[in-house]
PyMOL commands that place a pseudoatom at each C-alpha (Angstrom):
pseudoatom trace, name=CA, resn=UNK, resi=1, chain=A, elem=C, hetatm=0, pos=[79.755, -118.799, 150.741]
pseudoatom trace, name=CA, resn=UNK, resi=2, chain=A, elem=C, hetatm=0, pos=[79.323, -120.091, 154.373]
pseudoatom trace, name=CA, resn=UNK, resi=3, chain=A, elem=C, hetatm=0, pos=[75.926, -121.944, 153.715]
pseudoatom trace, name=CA, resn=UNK, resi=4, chain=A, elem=C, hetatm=0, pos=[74.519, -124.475, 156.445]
pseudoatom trace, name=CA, resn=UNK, resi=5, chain=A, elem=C, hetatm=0, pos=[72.352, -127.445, 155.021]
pseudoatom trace, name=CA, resn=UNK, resi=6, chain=A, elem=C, hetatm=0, pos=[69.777, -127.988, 157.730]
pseudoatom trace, name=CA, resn=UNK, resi=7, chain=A, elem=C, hetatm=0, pos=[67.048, -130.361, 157.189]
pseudoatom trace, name=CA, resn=UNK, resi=8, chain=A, elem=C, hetatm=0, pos=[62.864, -130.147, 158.678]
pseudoatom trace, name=CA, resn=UNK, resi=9, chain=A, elem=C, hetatm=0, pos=[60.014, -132.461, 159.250]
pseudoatom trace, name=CA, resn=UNK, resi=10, chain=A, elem=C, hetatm=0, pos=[57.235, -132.691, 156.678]
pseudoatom trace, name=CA, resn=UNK, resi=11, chain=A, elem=C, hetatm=0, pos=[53.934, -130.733, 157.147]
pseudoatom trace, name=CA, resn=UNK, resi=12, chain=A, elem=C, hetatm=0, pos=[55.426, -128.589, 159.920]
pseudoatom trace, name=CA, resn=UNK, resi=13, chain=A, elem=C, hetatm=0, pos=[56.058, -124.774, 158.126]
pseudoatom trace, name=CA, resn=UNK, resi=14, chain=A, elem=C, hetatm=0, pos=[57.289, -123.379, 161.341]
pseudoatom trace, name=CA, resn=UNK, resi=15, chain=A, elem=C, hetatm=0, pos=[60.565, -125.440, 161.067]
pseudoatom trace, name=CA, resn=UNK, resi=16, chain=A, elem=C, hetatm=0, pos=[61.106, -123.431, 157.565]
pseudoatom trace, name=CA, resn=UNK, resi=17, chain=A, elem=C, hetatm=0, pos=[61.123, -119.969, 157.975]
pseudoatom trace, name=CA, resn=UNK, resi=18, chain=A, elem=C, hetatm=0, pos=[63.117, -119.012, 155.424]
pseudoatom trace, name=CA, resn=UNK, resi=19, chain=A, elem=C, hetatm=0, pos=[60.705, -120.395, 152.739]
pseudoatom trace, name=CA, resn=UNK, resi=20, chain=A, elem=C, hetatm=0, pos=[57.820, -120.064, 154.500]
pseudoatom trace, name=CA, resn=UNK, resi=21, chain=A, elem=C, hetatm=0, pos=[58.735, -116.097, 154.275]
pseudoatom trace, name=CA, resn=UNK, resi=22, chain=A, elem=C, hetatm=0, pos=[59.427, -116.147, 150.412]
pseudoatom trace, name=CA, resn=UNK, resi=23, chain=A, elem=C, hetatm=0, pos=[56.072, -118.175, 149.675]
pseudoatom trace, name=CA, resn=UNK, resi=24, chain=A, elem=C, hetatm=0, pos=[54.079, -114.913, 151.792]
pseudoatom trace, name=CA, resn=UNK, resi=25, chain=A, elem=C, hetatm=0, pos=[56.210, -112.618, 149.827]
pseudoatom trace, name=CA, resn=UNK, resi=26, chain=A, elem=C, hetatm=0, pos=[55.938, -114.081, 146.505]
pseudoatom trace, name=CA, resn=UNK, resi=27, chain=A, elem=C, hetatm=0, pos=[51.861, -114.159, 147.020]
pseudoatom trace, name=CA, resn=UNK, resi=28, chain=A, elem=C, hetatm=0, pos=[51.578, -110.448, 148.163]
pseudoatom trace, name=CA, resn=UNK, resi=29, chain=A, elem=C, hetatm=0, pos=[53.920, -109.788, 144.780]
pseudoatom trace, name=CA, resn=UNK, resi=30, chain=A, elem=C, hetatm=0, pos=[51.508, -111.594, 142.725]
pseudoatom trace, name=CA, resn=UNK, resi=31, chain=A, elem=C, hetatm=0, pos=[48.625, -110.128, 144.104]
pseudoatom trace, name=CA, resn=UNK, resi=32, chain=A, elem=C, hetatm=0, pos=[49.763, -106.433, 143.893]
pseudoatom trace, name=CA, resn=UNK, resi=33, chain=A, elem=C, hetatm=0, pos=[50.333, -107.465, 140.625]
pseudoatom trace, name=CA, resn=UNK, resi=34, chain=A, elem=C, hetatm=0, pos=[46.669, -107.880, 139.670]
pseudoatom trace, name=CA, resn=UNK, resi=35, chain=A, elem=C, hetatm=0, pos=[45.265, -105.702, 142.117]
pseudoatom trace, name=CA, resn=UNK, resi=36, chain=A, elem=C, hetatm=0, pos=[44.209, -108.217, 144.532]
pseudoatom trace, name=CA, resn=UNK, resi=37, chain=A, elem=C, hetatm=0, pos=[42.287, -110.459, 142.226]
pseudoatom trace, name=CA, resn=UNK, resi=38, chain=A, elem=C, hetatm=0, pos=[44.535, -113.849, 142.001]
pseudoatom trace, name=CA, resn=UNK, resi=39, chain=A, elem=C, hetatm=0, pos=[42.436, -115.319, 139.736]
pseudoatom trace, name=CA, resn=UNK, resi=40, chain=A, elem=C, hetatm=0, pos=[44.910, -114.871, 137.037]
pseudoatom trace, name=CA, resn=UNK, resi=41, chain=A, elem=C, hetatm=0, pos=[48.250, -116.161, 138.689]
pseudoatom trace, name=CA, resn=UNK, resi=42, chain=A, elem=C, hetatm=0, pos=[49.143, -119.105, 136.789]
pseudoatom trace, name=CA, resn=UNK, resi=43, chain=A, elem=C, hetatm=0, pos=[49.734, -116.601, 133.912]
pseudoatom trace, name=CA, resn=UNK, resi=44, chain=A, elem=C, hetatm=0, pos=[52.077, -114.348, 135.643]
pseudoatom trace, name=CA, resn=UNK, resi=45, chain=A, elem=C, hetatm=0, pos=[54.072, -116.931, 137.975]
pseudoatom trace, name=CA, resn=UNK, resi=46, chain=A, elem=C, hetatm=0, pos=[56.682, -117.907, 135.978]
pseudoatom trace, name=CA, resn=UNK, resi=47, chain=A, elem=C, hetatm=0, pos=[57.377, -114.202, 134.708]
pseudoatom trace, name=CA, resn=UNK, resi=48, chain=A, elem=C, hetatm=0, pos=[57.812, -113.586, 138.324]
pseudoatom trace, name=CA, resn=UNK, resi=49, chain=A, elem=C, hetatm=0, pos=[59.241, -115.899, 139.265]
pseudoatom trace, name=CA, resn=UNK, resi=50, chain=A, elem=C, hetatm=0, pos=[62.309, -115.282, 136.587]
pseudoatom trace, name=CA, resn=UNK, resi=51, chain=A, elem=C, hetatm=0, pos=[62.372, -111.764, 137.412]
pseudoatom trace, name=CA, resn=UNK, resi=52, chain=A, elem=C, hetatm=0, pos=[62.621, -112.503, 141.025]
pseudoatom trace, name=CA, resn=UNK, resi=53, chain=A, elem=C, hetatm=0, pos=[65.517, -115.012, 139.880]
pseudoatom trace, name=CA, resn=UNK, resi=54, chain=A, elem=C, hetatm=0, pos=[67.256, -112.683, 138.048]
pseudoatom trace, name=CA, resn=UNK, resi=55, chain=A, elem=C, hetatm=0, pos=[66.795, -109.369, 140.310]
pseudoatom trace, name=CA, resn=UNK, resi=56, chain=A, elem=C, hetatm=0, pos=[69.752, -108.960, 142.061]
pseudoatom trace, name=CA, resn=UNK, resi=57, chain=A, elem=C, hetatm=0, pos=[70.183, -108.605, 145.893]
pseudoatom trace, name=CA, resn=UNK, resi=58, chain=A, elem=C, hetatm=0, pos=[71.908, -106.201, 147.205]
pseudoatom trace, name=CA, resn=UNK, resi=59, chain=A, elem=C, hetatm=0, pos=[73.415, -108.124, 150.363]
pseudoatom trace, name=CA, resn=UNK, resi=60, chain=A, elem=C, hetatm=0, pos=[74.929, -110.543, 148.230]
pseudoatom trace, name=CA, resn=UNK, resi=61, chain=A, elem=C, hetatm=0, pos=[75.547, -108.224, 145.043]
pseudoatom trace, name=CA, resn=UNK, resi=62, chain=A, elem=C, hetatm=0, pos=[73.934, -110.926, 142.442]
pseudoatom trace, name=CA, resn=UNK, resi=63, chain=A, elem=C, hetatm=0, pos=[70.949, -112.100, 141.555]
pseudoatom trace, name=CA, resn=UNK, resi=64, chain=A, elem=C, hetatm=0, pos=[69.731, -115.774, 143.032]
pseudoatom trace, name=CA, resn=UNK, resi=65, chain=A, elem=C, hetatm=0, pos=[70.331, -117.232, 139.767]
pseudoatom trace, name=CA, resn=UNK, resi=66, chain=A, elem=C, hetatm=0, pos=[73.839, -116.027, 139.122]
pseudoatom trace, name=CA, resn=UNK, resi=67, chain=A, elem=C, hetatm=0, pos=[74.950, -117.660, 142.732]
pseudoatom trace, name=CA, resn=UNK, resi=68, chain=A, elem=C, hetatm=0, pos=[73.048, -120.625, 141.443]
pseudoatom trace, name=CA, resn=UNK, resi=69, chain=A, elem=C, hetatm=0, pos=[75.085, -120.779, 138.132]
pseudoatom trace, name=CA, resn=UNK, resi=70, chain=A, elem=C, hetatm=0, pos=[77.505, -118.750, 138.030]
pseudoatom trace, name=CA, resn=UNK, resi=71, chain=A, elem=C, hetatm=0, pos=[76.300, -116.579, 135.547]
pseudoatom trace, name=CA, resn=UNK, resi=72, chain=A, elem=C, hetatm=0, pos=[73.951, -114.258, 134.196]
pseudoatom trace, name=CA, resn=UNK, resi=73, chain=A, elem=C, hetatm=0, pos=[70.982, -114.995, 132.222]
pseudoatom trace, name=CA, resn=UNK, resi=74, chain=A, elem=C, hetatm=0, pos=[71.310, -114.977, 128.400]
pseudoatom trace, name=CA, resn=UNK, resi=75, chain=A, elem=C, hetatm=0, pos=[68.088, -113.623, 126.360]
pseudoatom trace, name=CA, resn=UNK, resi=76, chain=A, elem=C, hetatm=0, pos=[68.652, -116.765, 124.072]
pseudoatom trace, name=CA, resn=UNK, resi=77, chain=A, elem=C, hetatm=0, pos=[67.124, -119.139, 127.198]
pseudoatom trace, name=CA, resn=UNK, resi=78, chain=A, elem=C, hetatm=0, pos=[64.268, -116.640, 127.315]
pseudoatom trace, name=CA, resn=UNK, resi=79, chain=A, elem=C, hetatm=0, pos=[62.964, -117.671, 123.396]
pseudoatom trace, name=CA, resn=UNK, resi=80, chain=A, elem=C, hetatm=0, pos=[63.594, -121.649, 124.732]
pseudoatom trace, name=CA, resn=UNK, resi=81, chain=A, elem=C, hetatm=0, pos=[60.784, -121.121, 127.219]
pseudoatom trace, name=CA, resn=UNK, resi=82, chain=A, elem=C, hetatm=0, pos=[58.372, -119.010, 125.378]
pseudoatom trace, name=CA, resn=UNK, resi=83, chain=A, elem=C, hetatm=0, pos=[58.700, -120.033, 122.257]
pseudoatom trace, name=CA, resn=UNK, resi=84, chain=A, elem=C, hetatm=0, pos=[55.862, -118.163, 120.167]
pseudoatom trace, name=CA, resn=UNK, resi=85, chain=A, elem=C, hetatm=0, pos=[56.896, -114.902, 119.308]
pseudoatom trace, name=CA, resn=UNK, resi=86, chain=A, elem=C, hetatm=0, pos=[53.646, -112.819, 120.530]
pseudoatom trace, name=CA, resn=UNK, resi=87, chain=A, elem=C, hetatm=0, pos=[54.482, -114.840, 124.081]
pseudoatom trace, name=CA, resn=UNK, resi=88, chain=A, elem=C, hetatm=0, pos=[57.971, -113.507, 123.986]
pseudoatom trace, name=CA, resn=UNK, resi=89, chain=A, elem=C, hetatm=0, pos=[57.598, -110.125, 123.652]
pseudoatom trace, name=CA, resn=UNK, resi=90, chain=A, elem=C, hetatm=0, pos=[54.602, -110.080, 126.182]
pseudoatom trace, name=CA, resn=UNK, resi=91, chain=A, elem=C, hetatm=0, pos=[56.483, -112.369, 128.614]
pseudoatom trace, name=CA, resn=UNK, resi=92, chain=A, elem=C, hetatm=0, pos=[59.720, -109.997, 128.232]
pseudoatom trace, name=CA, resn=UNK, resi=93, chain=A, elem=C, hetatm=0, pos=[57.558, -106.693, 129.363]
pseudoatom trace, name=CA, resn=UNK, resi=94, chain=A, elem=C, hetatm=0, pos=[56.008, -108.813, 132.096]
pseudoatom trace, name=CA, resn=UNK, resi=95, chain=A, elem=C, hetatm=0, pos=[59.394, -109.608, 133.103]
pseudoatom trace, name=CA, resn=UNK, resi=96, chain=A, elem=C, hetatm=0, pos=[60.896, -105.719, 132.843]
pseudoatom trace, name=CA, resn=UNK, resi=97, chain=A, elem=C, hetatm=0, pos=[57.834, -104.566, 134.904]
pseudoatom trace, name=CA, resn=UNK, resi=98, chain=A, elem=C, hetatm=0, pos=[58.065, -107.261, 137.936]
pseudoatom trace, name=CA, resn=UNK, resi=99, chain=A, elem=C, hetatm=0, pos=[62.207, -106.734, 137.601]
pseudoatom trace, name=CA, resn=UNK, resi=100, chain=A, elem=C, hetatm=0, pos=[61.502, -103.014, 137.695]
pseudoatom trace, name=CA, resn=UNK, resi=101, chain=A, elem=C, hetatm=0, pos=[58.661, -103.344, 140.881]
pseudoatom trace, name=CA, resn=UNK, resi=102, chain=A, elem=C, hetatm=0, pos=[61.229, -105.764, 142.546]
pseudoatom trace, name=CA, resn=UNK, resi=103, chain=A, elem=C, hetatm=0, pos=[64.239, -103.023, 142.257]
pseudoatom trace, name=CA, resn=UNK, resi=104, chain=A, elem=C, hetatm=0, pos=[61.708, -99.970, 143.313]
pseudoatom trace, name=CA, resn=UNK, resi=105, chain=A, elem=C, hetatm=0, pos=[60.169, -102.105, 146.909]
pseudoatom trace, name=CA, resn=UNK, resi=106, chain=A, elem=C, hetatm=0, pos=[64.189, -103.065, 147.366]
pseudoatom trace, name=CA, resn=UNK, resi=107, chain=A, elem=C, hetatm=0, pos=[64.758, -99.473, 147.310]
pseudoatom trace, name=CA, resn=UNK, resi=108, chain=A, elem=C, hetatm=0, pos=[61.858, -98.104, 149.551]
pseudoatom trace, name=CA, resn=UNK, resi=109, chain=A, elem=C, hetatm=0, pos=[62.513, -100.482, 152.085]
pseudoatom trace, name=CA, resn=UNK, resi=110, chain=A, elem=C, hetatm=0, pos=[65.944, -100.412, 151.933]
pseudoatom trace, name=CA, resn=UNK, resi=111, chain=A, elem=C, hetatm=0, pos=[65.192, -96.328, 152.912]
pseudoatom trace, name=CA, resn=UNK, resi=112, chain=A, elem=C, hetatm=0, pos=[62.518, -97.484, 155.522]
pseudoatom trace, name=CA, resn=UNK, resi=113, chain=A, elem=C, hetatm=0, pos=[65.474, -99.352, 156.982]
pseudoatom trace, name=CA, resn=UNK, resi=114, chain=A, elem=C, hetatm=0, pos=[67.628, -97.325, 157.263]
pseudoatom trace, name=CA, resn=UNK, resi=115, chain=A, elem=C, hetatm=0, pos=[65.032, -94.589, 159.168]
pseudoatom trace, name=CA, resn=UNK, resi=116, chain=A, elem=C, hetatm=0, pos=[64.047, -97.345, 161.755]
pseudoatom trace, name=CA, resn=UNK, resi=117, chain=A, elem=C, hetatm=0, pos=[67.770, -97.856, 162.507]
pseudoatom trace, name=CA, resn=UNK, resi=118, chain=A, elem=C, hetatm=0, pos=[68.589, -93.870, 162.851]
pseudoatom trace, name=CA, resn=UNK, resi=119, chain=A, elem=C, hetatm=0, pos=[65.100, -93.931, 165.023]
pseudoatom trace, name=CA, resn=UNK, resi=120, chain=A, elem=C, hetatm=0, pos=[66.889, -96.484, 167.450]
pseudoatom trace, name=CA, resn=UNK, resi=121, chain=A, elem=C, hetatm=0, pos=[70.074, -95.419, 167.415]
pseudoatom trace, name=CA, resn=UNK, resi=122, chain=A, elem=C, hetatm=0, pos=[68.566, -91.517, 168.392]
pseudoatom trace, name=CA, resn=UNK, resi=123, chain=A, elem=C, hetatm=0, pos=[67.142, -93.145, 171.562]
for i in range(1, 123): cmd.bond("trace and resi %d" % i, "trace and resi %d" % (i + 1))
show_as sticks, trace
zoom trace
């Protein structure tokens, strides 16, 4: 896969950009996701979370979970975590929605991408 393991100093972000960019990301996702208000966002981080996990991206054609594993994610692991029923089914729409918001801002920026690099390349 061509992966470098590269190691930083504690309490110093600017020596991780990588996460420091996925932690801003994953905030603004959570707060879209409630309008602003992140009062709520210990409810709706681990749904996010697994749909984030599980979404997959297109520069590597999988999702960050199947290059983890080597697999896909079975439904069966979904019941382990939930457990209650009325959880499951509310926890499995959470899920489809942040999946399906993930796929939709992959999309629109992958077209806002591509019109910056026709912009430059018409100069």
């Amino acid at each position: 896969m061509n992966s470098r393991y590269t190691t930083t100093s504690t309490y110093h972000p600017q020596s991780n950009g990588t996460t420091e960019r996925f932690n801003k990301t994953f905030i603004k996702k959570l707060a879209k996701m409630f309008g602003g208000d992140l009062s709520k966002w210990s409810e709706m981080i681990e749904p996010a979370r697994f749909a984030y996990n599980t979404t997959p991206i297109s520069s590597l054609k999988a999702s960050p979970f199947k290059i983890l594993y080597g697999r896909d994610v079975y439904d069966f692991r979904m019941e382990e975590m939930v457990g209650k029923e009325s959880c499951h089914n509310k926890t499995l729409d959470d899920i489809d929605r942040v999946r399906k918001e993930l796929l939709n801002k992959r999309k629109r920026d992958k077209k806002g991408n591509c019109f910056i690099e026709r912009r430059q390349t018409d100069r």
